[in-house]
N, CA, C, O and CB atoms as a CASP TS submission, in Angstrom:
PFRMAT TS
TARGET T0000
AUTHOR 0000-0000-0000
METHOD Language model
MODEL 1
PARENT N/A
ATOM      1  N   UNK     1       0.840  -1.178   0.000  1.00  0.00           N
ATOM      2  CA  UNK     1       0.000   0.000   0.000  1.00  0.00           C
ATOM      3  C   UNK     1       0.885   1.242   0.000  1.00  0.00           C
ATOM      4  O   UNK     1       1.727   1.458   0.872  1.00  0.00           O
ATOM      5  CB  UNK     1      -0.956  -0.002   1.216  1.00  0.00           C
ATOM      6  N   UNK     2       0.668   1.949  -0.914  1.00  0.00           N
ATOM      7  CA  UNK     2       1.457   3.662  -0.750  1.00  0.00           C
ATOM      8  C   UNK     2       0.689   4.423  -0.760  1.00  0.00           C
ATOM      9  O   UNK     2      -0.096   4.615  -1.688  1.00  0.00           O
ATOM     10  CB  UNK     2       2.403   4.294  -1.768  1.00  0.00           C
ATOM     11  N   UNK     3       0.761   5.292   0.719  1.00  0.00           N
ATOM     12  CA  UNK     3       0.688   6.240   1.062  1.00  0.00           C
ATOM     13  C   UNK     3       0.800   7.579   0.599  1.00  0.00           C
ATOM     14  O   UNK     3      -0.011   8.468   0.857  1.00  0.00           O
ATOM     15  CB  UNK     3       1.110   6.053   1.626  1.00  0.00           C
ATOM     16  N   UNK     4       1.869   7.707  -0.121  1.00  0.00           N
ATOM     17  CA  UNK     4       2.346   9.429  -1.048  1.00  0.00           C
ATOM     18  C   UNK     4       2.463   8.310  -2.016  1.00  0.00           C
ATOM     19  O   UNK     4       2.725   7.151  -1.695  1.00  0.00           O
ATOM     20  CB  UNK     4       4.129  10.807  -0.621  1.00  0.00           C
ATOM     21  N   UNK     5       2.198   8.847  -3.542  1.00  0.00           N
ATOM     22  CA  UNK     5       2.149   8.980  -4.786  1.00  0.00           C
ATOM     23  C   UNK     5       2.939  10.029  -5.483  1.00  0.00           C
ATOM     24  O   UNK     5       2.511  11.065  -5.992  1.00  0.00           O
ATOM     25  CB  UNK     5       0.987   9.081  -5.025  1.00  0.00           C
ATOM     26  N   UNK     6       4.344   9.527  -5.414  1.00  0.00           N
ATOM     27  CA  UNK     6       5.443  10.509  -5.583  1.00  0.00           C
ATOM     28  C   UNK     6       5.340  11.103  -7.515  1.00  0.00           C
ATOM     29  O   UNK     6       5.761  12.052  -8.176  1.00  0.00           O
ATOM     30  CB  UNK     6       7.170   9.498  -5.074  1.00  0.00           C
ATOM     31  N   UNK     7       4.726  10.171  -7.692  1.00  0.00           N
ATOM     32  CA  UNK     7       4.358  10.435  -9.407  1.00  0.00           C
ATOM     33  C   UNK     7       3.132  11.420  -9.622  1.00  0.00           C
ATOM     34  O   UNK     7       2.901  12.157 -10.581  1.00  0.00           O
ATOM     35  CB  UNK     7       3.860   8.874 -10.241  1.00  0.00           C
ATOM     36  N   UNK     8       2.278  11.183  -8.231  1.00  0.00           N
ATOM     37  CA  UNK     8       0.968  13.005  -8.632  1.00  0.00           C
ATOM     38  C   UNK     8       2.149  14.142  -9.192  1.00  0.00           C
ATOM     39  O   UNK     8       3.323  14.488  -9.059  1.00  0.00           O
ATOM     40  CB  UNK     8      -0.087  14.129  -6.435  1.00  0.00           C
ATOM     41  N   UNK     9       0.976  14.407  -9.861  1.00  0.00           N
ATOM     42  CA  UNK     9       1.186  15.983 -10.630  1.00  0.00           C
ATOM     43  C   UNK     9       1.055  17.202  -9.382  1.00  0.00           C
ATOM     44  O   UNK     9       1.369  18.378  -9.562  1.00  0.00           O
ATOM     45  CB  UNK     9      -0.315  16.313 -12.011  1.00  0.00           C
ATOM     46  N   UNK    10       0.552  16.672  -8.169  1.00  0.00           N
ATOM     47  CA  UNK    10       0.654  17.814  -6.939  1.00  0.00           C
ATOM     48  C   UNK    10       2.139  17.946  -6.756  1.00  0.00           C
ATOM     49  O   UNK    10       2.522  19.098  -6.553  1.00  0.00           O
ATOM     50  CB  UNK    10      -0.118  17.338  -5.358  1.00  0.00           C
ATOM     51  N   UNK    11       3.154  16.905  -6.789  1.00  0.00           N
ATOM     52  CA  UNK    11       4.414  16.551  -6.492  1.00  0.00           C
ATOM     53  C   UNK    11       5.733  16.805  -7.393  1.00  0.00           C
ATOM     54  O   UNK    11       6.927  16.641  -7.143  1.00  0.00           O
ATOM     55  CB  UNK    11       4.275  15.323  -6.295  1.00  0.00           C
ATOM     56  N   UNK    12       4.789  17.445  -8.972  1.00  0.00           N
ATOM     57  CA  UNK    12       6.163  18.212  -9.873  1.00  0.00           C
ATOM     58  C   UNK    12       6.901  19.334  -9.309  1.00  0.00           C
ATOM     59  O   UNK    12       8.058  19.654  -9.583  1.00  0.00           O
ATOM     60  CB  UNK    12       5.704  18.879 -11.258  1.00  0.00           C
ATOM     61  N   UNK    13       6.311  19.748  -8.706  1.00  0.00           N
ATOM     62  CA  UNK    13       7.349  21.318  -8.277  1.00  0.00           C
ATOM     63  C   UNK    13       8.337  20.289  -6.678  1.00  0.00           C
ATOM     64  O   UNK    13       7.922  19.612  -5.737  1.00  0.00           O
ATOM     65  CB  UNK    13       5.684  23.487  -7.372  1.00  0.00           C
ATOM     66  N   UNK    14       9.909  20.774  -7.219  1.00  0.00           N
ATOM     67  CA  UNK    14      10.212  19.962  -6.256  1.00  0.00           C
ATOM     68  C   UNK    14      10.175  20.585  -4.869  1.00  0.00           C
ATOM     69  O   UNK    14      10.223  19.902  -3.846  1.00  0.00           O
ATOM     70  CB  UNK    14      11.409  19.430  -6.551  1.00  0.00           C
ATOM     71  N   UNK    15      10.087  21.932  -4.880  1.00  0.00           N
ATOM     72  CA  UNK    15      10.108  22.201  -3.629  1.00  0.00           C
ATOM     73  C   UNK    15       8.172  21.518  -2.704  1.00  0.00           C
ATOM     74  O   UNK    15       7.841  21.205  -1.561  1.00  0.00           O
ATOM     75  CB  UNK    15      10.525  24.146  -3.714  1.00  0.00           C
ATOM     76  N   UNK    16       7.775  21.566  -3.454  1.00  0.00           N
ATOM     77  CA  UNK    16       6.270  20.611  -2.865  1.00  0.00           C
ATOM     78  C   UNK    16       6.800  19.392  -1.827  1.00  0.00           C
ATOM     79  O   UNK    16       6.406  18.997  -0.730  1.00  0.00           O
ATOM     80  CB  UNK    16       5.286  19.636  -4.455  1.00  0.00           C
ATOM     81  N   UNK    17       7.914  18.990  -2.748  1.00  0.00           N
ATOM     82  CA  UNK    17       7.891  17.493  -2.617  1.00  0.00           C
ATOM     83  C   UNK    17       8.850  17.482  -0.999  1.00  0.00           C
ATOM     84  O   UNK    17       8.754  16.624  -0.121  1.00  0.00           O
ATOM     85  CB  UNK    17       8.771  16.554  -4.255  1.00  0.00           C
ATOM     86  N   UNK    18       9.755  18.726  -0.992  1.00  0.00           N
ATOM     87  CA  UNK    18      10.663  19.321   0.008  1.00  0.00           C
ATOM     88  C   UNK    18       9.396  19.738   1.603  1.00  0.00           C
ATOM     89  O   UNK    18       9.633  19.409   2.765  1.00  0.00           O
ATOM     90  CB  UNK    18      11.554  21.015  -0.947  1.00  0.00           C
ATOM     91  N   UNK    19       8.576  20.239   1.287  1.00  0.00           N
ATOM     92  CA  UNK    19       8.251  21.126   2.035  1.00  0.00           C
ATOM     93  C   UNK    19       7.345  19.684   2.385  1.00  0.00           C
ATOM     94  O   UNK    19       7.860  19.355   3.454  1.00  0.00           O
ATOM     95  CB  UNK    19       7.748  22.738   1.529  1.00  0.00           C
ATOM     96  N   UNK    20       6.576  18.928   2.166  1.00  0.00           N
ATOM     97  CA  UNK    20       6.003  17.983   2.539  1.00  0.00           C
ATOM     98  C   UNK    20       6.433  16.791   3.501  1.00  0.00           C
ATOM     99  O   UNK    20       5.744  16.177   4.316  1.00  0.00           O
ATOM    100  CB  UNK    20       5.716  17.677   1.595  1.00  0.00           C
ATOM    101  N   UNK    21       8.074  16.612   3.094  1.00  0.00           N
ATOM    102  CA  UNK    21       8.897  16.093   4.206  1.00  0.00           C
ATOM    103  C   UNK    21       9.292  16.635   5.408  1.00  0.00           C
ATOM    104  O   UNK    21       9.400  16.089   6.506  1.00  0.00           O
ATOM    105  CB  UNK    21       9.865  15.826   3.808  1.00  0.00           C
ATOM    106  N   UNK    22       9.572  18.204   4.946  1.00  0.00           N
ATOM    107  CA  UNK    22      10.431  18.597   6.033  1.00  0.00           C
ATOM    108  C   UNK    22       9.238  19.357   7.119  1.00  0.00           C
ATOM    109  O   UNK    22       9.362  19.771   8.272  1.00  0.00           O
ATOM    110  CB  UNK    22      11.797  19.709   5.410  1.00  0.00           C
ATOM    111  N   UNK    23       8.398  19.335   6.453  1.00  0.00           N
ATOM    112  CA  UNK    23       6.749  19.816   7.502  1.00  0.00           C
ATOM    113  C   UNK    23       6.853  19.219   8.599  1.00  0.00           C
ATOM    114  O   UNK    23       7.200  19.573   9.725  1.00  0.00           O
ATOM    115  CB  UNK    23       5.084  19.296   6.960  1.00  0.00           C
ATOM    116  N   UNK    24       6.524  18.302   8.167  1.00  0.00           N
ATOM    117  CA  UNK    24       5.918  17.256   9.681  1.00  0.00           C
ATOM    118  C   UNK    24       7.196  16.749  10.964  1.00  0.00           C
ATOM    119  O   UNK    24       7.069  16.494  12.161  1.00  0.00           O
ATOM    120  CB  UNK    24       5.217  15.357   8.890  1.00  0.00           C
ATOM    121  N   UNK    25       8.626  16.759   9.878  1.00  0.00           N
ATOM    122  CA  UNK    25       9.274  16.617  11.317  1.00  0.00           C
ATOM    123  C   UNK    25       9.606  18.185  11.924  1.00  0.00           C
ATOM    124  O   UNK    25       9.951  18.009  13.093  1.00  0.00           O
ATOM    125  CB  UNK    25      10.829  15.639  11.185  1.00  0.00           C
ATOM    126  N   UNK    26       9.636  19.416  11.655  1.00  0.00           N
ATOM    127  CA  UNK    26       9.585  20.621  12.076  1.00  0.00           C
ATOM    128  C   UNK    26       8.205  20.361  13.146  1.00  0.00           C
ATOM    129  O   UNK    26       8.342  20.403  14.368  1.00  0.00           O
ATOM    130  CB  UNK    26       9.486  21.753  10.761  1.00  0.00           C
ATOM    131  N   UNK    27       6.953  20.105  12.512  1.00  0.00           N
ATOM    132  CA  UNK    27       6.517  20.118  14.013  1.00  0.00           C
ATOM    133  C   UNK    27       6.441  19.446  14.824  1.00  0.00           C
ATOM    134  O   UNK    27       5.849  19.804  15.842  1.00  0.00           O
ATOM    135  CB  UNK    27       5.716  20.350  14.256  1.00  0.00           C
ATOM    136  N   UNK    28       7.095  17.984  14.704  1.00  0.00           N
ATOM    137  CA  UNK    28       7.360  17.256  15.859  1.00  0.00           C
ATOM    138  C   UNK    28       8.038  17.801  16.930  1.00  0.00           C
ATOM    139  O   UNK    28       7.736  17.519  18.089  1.00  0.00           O
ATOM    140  CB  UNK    28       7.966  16.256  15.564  1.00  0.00           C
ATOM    141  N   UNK    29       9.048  18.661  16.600  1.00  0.00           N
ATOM    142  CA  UNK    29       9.903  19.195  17.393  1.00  0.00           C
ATOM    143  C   UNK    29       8.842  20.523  18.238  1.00  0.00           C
ATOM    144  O   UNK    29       9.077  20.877  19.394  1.00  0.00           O
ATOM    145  CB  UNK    29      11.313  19.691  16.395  1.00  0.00           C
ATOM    146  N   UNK    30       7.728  21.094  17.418  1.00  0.00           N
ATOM    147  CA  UNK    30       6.918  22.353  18.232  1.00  0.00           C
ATOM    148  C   UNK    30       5.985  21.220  19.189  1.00  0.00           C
ATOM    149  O   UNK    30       5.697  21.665  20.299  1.00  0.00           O
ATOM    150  CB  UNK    30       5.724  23.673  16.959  1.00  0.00           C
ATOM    151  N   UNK    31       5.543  19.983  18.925  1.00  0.00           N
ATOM    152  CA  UNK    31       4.962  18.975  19.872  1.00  0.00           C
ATOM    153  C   UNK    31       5.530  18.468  20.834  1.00  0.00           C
ATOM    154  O   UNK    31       5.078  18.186  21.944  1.00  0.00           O
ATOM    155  CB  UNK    31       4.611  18.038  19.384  1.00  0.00           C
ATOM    156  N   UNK    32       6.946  18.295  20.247  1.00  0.00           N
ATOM    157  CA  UNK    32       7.308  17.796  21.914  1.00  0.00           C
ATOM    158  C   UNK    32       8.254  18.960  22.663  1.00  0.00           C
ATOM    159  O   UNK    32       8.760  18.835  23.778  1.00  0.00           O
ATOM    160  CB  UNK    32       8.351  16.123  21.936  1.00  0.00           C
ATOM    161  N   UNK    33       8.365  20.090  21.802  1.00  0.00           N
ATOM    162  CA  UNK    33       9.037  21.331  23.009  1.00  0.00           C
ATOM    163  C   UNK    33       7.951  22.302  23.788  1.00  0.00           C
ATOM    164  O   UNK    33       7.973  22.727  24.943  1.00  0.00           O
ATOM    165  CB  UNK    33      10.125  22.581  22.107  1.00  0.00           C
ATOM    166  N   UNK    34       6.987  22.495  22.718  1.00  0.00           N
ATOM    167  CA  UNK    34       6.448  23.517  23.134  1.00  0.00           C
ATOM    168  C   UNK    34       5.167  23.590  23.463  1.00  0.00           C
ATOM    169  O   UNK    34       4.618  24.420  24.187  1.00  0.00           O
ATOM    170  CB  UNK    34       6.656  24.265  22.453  1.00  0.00           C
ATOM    171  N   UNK    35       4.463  22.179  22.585  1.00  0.00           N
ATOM    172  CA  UNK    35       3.278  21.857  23.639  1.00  0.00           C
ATOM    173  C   UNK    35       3.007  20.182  24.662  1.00  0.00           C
ATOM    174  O   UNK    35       1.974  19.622  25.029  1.00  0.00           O
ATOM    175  CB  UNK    35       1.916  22.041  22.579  1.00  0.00           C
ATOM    176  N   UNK    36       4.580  19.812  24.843  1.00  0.00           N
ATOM    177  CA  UNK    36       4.711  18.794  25.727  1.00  0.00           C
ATOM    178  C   UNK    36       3.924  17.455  25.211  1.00  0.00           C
ATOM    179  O   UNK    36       3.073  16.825  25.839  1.00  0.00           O
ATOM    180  CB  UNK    36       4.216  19.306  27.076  1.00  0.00           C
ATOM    181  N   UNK    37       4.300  17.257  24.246  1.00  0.00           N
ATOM    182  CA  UNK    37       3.265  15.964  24.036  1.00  0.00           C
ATOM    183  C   UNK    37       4.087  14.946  22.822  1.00  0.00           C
ATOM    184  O   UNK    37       4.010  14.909  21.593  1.00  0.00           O
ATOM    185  CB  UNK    37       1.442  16.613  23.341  1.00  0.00           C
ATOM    186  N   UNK    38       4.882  14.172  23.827  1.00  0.00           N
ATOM    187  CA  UNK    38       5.754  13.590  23.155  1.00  0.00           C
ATOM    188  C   UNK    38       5.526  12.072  22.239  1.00  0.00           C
ATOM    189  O   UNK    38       6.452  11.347  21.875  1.00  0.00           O
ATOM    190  CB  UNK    38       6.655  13.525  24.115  1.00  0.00           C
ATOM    191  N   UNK    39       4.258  11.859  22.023  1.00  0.00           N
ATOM    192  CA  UNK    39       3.217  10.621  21.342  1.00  0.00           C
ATOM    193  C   UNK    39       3.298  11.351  20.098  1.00  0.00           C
ATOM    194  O   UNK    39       4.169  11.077  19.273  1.00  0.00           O
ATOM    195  CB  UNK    39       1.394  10.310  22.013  1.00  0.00           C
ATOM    196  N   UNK    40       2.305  12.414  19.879  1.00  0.00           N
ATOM    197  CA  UNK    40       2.408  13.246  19.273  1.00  0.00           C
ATOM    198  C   UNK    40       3.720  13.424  18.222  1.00  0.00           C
ATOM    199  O   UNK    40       3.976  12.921  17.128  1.00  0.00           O
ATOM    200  CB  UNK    40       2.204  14.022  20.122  1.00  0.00           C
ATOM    201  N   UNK    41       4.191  14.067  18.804  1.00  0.00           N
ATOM    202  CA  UNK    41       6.038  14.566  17.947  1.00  0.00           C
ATOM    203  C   UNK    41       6.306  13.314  17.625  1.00  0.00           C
ATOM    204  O   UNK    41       6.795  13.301  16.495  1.00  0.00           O
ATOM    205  CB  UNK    41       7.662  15.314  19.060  1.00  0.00           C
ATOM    206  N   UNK    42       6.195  11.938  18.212  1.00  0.00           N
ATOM    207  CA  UNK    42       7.115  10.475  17.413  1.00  0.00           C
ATOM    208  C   UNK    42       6.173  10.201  16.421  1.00  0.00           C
ATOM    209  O   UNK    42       6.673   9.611  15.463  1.00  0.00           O
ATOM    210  CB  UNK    42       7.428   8.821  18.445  1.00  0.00           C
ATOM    211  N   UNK    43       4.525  10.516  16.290  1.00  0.00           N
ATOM    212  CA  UNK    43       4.091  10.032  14.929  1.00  0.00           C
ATOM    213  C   UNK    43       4.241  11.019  14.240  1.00  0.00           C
ATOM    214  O   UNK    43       4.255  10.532  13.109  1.00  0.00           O
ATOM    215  CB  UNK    43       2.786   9.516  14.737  1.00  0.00           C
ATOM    216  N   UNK    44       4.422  12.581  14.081  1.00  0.00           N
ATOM    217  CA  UNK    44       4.354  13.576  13.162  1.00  0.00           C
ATOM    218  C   UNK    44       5.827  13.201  12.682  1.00  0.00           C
ATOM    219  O   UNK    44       5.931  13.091  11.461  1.00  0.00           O
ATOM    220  CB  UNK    44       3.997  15.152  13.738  1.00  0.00           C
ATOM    221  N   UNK    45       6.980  12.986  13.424  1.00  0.00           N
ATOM    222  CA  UNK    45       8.457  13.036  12.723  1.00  0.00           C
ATOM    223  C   UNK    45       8.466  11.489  12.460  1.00  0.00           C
ATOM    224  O   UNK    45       9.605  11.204  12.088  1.00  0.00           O
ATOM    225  CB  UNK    45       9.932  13.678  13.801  1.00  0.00           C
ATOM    226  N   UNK    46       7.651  10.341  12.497  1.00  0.00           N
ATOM    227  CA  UNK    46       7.814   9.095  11.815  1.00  0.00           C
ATOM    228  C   UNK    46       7.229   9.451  10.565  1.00  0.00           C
ATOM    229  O   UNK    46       7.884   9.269   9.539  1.00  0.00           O
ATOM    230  CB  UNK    46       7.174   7.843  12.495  1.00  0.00           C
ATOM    231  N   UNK    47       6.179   9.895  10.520  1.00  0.00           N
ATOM    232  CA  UNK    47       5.514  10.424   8.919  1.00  0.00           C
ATOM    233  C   UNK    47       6.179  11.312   8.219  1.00  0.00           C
ATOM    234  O   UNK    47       6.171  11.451   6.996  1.00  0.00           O
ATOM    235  CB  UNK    47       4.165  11.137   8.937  1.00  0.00           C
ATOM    236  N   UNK    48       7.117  12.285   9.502  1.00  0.00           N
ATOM    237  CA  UNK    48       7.690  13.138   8.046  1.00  0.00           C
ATOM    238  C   UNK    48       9.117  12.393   7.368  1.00  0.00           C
ATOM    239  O   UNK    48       9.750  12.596   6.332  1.00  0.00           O
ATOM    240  CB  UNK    48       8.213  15.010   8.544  1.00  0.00           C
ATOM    241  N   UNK    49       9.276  11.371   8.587  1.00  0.00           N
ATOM    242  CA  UNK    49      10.642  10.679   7.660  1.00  0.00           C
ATOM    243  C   UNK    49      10.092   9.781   6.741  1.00  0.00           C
ATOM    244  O   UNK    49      10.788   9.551   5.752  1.00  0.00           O
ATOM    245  CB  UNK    49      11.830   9.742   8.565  1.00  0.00           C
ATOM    246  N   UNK    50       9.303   9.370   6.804  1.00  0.00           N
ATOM    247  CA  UNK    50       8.391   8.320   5.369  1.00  0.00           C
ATOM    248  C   UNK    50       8.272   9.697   4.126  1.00  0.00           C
ATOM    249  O   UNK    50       8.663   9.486   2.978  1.00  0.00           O
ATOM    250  CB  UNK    50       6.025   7.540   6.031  1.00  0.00           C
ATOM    251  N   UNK    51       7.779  10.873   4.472  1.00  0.00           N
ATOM    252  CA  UNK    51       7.275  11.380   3.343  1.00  0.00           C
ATOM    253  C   UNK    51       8.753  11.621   3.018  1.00  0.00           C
ATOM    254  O   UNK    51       9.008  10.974   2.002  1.00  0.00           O
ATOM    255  CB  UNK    51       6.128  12.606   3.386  1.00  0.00           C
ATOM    256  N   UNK    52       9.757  12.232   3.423  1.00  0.00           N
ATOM    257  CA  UNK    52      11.034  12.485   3.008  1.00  0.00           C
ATOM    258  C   UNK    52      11.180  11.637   2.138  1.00  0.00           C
ATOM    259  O   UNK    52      10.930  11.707   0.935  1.00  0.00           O
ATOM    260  CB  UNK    52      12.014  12.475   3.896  1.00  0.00           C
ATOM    261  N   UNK    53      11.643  10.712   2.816  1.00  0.00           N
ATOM    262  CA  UNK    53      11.832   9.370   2.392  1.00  0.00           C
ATOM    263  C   UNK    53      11.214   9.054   0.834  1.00  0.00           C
ATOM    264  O   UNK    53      12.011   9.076  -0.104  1.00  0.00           O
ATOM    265  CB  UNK    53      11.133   8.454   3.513  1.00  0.00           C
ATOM    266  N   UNK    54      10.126   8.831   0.643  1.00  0.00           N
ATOM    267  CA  UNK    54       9.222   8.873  -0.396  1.00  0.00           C
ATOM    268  C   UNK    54       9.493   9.552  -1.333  1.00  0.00           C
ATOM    269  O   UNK    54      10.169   9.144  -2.278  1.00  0.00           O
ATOM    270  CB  UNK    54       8.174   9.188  -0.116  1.00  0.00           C
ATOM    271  N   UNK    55       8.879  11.031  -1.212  1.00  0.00           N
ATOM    272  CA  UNK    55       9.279  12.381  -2.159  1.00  0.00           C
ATOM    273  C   UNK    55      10.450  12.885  -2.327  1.00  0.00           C
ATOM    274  O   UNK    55      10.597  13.566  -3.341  1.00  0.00           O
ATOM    275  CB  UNK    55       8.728  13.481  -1.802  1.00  0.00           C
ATOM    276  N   UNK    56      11.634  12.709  -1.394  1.00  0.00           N
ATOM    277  CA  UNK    56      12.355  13.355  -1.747  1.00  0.00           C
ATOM    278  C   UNK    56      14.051  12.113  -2.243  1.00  0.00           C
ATOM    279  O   UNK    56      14.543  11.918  -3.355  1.00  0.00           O
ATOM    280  CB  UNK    56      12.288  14.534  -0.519  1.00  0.00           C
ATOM    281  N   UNK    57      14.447  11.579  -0.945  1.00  0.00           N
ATOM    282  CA  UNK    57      15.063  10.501  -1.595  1.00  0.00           C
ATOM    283  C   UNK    57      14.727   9.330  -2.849  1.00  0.00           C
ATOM    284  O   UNK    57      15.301   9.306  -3.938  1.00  0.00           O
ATOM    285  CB  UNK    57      15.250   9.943  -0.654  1.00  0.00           C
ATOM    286  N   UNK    58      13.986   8.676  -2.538  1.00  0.00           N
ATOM    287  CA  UNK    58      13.600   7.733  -3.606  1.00  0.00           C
ATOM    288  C   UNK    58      13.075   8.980  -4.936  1.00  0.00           C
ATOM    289  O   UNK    58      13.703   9.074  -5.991  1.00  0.00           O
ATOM    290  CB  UNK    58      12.156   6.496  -2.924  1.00  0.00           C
ATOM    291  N   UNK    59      11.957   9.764  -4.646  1.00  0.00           N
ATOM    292  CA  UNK    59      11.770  10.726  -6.074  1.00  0.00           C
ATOM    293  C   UNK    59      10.695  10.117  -6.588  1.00  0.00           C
ATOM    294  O   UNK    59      10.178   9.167  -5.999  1.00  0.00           O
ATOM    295  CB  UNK    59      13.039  10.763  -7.275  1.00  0.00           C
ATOM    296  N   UNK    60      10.261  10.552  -7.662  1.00  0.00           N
ATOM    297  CA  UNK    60       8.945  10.519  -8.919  1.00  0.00           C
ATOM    298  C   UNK    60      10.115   9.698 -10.068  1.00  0.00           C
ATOM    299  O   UNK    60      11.256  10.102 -10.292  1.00  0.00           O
ATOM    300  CB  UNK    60       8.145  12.682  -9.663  1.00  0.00           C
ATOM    301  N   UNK    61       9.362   8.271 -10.782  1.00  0.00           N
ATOM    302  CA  UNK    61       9.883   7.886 -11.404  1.00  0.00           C
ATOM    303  C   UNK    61      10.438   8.601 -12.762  1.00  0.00           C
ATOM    304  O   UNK    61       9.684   9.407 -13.307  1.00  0.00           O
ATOM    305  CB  UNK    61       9.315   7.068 -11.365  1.00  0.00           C
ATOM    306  N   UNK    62      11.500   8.390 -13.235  1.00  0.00           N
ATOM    307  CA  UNK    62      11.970   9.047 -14.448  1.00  0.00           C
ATOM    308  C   UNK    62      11.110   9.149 -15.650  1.00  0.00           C
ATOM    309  O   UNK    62      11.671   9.329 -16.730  1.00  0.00           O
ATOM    310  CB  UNK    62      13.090   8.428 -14.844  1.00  0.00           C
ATOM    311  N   UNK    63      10.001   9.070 -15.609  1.00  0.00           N
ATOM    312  CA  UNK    63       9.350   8.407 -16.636  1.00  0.00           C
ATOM    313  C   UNK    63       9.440   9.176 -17.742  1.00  0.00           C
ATOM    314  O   UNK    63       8.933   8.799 -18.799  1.00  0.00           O
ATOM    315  CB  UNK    63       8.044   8.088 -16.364  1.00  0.00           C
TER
END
């Protein structure tokens, strides 16, 4: 099952594909500093290392 669809047309501009990874672990870090809720911050920065992961290392196939 996949989750991000690194081949959508939402996902040509690469900074999309940037800002979608690096989102979610930025606010893991405002979840577990600043509103104490450290459950929270480990699933927002596990999802943003999958979307990284996804969109930005692996990429949209060459097609």
């Amino acid at each position: 099952m996949q989750l991000i669809d690194p081949n959508h047309p939402f996902f040509r501009p690469a900074w999309r594909r940037w800002v979608t990874g690096i989102f979610p672990i930025a606010w893991s870090a405002v979840e577990l500093f600043a509103l104490g809720s450290p459950v929270w911050a480990v699933i927002f920065l596990l999802l943003g290392i999958y979307a990284f992961w996804v969109l930005v290392i692996k990429g949209p196939d060459a097609a």
